[in-house]
C-alpha positions as CSV (number, residue, x, y, z in Angstrom):
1,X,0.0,0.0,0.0
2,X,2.6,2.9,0.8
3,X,4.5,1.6,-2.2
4,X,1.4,2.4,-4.2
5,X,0.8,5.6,-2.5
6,X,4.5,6.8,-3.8
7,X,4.5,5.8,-7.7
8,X,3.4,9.1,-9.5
9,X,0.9,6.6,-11.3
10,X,-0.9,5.5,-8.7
11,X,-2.5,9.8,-9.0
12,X,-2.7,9.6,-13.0
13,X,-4.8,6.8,-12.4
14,X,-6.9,7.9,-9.5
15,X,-7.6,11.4,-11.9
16,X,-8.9,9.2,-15.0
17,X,-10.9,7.0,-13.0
18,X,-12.7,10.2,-11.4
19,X,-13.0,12.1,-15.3
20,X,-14.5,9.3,-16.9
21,X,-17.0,9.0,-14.2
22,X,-18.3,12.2,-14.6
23,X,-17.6,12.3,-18.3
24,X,-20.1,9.2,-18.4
25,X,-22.8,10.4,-16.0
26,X,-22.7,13.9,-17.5
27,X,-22.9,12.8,-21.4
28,X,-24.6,9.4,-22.6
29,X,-22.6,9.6,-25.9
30,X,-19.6,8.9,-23.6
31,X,-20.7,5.7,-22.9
32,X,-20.5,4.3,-26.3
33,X,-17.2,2.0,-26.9
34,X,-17.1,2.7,-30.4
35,X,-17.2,6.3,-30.5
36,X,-14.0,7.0,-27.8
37,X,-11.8,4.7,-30.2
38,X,-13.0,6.7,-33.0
39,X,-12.5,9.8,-31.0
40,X,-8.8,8.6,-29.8
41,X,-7.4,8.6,-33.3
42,X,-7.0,12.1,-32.5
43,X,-4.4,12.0,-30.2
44,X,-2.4,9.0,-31.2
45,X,0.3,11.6,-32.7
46,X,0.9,12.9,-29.3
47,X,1.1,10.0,-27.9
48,X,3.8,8.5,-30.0
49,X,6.0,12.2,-29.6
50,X,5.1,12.0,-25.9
51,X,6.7,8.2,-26.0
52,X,9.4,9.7,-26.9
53,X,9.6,12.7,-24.6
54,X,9.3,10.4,-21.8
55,X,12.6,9.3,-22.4
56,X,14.3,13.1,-23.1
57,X,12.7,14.2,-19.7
58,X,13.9,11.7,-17.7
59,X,17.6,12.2,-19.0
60,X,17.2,15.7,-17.4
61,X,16.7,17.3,-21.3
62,X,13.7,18.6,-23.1
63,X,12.3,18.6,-26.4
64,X,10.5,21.6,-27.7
65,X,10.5,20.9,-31.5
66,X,8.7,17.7,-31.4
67,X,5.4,19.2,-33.2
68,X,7.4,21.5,-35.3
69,X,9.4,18.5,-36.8
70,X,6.5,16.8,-37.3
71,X,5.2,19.5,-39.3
72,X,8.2,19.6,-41.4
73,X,7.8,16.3,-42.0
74,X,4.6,16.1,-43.2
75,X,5.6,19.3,-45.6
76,X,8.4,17.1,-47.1
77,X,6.2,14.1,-47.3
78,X,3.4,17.1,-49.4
79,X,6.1,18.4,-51.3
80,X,7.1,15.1,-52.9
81,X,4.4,13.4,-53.2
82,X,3.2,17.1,-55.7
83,X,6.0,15.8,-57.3
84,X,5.0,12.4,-57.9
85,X,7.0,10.6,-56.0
86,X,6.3,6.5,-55.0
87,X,4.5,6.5,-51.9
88,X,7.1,4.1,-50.4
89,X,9.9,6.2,-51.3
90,X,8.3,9.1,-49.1
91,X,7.2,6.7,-46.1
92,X,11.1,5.8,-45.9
93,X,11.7,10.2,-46.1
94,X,9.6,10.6,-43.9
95,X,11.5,8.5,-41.2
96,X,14.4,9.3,-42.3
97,X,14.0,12.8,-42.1
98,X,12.8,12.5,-38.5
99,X,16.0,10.5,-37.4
100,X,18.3,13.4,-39.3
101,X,16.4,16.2,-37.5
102,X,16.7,14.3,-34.2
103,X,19.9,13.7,-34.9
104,X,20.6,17.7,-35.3
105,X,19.2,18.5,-32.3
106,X,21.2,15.8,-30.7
107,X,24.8,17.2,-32.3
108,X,24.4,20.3,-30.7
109,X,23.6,19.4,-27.4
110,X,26.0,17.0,-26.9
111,X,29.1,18.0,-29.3
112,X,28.6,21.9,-28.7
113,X,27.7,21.0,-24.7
114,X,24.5,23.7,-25.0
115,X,21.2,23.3,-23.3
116,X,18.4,21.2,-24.6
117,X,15.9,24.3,-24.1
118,X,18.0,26.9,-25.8
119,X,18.4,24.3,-28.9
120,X,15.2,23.1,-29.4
121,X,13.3,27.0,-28.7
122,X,15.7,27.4,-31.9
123,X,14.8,24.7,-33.7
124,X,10.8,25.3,-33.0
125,X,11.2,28.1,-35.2
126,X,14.0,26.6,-37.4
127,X,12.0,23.5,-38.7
128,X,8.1,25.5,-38.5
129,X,10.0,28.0,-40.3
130,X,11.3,25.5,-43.4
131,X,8.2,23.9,-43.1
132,X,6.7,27.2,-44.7
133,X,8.7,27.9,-47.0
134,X,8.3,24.1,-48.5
135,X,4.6,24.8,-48.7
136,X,3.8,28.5,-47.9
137,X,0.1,29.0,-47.4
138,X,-0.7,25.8,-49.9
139,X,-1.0,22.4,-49.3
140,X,-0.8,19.0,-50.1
141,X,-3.4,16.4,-50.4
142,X,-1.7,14.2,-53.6
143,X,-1.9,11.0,-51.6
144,X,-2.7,7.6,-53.0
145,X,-6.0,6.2,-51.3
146,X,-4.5,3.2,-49.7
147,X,-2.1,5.5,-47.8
148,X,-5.3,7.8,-46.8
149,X,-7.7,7.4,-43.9
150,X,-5.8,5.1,-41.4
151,X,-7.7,5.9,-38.6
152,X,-11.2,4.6,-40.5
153,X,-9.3,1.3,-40.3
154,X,-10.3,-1.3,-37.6
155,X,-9.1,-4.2,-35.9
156,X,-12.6,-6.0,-35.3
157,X,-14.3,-3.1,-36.5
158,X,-13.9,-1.4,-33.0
159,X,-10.2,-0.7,-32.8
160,X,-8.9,1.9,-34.9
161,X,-5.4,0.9,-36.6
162,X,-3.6,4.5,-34.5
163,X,-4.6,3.1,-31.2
164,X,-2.9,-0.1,-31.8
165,X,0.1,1.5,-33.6
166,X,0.4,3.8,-29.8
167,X,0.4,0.5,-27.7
168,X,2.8,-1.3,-29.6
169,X,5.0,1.2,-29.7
170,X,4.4,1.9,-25.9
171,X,5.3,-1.9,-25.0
172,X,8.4,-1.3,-26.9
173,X,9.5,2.0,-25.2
174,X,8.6,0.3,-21.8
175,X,10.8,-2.7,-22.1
176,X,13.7,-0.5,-23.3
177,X,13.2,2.3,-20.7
178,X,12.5,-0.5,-18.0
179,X,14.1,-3.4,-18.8
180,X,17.4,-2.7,-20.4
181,X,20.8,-1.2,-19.7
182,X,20.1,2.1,-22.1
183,X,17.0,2.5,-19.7
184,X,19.3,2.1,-16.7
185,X,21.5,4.9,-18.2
186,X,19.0,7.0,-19.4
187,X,18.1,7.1,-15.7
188,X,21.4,7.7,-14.3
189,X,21.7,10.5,-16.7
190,X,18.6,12.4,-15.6
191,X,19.5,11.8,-11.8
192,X,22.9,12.4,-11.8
193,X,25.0,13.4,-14.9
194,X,28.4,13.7,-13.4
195,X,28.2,10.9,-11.7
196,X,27.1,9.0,-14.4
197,X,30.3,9.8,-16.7
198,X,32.3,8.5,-13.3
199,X,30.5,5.5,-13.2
200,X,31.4,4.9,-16.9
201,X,28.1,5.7,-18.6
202,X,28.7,7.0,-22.7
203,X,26.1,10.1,-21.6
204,X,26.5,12.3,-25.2
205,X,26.4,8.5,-26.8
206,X,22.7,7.9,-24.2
207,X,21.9,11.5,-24.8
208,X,21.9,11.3,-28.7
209,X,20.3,8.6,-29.2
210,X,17.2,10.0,-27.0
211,X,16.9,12.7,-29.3
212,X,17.3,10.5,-32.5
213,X,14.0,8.4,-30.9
214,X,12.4,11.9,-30.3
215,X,13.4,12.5,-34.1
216,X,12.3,9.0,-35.2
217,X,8.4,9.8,-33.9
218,X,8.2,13.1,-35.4
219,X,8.5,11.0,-38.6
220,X,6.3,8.6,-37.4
221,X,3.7,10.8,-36.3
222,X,3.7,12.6,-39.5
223,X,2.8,9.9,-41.2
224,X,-0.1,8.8,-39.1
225,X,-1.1,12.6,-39.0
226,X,-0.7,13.0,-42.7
227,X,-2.8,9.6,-43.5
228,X,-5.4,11.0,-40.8
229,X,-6.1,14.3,-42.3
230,X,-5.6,13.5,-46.0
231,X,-3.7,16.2,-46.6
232,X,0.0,18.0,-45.8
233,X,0.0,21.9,-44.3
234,X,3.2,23.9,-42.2
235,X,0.9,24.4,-39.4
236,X,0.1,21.1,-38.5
237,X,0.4,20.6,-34.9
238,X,1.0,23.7,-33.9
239,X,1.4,24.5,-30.0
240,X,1.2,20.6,-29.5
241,X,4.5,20.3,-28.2
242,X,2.7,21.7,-25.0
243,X,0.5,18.9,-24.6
244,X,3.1,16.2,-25.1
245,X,4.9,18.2,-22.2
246,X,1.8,17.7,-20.6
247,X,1.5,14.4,-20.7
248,X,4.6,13.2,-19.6
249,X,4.8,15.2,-16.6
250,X,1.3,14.8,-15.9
251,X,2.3,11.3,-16.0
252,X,4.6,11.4,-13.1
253,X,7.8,12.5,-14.7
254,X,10.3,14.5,-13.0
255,X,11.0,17.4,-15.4
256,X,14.7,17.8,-13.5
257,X,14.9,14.2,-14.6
258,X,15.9,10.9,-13.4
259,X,12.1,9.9,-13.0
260,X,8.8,9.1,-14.6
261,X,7.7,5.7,-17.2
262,X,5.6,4.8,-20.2
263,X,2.6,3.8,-17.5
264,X,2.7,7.2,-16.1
265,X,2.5,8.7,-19.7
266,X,0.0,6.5,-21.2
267,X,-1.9,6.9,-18.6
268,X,-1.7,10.4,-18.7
269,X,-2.6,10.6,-22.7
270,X,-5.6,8.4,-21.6
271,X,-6.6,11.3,-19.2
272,X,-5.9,13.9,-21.5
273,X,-8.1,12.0,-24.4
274,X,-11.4,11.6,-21.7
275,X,-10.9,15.6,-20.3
276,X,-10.9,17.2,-24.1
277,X,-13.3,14.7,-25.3
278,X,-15.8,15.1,-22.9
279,X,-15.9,18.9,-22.9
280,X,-16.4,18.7,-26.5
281,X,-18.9,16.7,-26.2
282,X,-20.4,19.3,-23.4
283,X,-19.6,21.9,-26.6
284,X,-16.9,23.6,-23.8
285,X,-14.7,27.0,-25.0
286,X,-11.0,26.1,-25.7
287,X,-10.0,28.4,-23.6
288,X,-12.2,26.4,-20.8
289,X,-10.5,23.5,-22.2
290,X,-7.1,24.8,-21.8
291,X,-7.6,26.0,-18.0
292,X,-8.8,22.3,-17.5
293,X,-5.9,20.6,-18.8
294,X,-3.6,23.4,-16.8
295,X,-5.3,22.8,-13.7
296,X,-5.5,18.8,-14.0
297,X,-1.4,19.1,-14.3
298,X,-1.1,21.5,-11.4
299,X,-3.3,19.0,-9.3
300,X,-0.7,15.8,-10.2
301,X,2.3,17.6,-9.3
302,X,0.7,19.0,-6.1
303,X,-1.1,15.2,-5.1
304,X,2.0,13.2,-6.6
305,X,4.3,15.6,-4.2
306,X,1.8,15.2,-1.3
307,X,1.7,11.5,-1.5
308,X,5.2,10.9,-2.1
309,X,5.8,12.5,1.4
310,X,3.1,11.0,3.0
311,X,4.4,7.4,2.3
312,X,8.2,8.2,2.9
313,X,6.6,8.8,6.3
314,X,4.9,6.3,6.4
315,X,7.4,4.1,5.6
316,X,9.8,5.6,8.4
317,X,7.0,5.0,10.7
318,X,7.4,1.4,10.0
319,X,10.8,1.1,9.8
320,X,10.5,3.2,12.9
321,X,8.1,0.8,14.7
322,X,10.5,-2.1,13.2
323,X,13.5,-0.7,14.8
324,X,11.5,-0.6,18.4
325,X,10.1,-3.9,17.9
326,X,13.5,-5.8,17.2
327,X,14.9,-3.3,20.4
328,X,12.4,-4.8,23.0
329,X,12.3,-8.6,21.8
């Protein structure tokens, strides 16, 4: 029990539990199975980018250009498929292109030793700014019809093909992040980065290849956003580097580092998905919808800190109470 009361999770969960109650109570439509998978399509792109993030945050780093990648992305994948290019030859761009710019990012962090937030506010702008001159105010919808629609397709006509693309990828990340010796570094890095090069740890090696998997699922998610919408524009996601923020800390990540996991932001995406789609089902103001998600993120960090305090004294209650025990037998 005071284990549970300490994981950051434990919170995330409680929250959802509580939204979709009243979510369900408040709005019938709620209630119906098939329309929340529909409706989750939607935020399948975050979730892959916040996959990612989960691993830059806890190496004590952030990522600011996830969406604006993903746009530039997509406005390469519009520009050549204008041109005529093979569909498989832009899938393979597409990923690619994600790696190199995750890759970039990852060069000047850890070869010019400058801070994650100062390189990735510039390249926010950088790759959003590329992205319009590809594409300028036009945009691009020349895409075969077996690469279009991708959310429309079901696993037994209830599960949309995003959803199950997110979990896969999610059981992936988690046996990496939790399971492995990169994970175990990736950890050390965010908790203690000197000490980690002392302990032998390859940290710009770790480091880089975080950003390359942030870079990898802007490609990805460009891809899945491009098939969704039918159709390629520079502003696509715009401001939704925020939310994949969000998520991850809402998910019980540190955003000094050196903690949080996949649960916690899965979780957290899940929360995320019931909030927005049951105001817009109660036809709330975005602005209302903002404050929400602001004030659902403030509440985590405030319960997750309370909680975590409440069971370290809880446990040195018991240990306490141990210590007595042993004393008087």
């Amino acid at each position: 029990m005071i284990g549970l009361l300490r994981k950051p999770e434990t919170i995330t969960l409680a929250i959802l539990l509580i939204a979709f109650g009243i979510s369900a109570a408040a709005t019938p439509q709620f209630r119906d199975a098939e329309y929340l998978f529909d409706r989750s399509s939607e935020y399948m792109e975050i979730g892959l980018l916040a996959l990612a993030m989960t691993f830059v945050i806890i190496s004590g780093n952030i990522d600011l250009s996830v969406a604006s990648g993903l746009a530039l992305v997509a406005c390469v994948m519009g520009r050549l498929a204008m041109r005529g290019c093979p569909m498989g030859w832009i899938l393979l761009t597409a990923v690619a292109l994600g790696l190199i710019l995750g890759l970039f990012n990852g060069l000047l962090i850890t070869k010019l030793k400058l801070p994650s937030l100062t390189v990735t506010l510039g390249t926010l702008a950088l790759y959003r700014g590329i992205a319009q001159i590809l594409l300028g105010d036009e945009s691009s919808s020349d895409f075969p019809e077996w690469f279009l629609g991708l959310d429309y397709r079901k696993v037994r006509e209830l599960v949309p093909y995003p959803l199950i693309v997110f979990l896969c990828f999610a059981i992936i990340m988690a046996v990496i992040l939790h399971m492995t010796v990169f994970g175990r570094c990736v950890y050390a890095i965010g908790t203690n980065e000197r000490a980690s090069r002392f302990s032998g740890i390859r940290v710009e090696r770790t480091k880089l290849i975080v950003f390359m998997l942030s870079g990898l699922m802007m490609g990805l998610g460009a891809i899945m956003m491009v098939s969704r919408l039918g159709v390629a524009r520079h502003d696509l996601a715009t401001g939704n580097e925020l939310v994949v923020i969000t998520a991850v800390v809402l998910g019980g990540a540190d955003i000094f580092g050196g903690r949080g996991s996949i649960l916690g932001t899965v979780l957290a995406l899940l929360l995320l998905c019931v909030v927005q789609i049951g105001m817009g089902l109660r036809e709330f103001r975005p602005e209302t919808k903002l404050l929400v998600q602001g004030a659902l993120l403030v509440a985590a960090v405030l319960l997750t800190n309370l909680t975590g305090r409440l069971g370290t004294r809880l446990t040195k209650k018991t240990a306490k109470g141990e210590t007595l025990d042993a004393t008087t037998t």
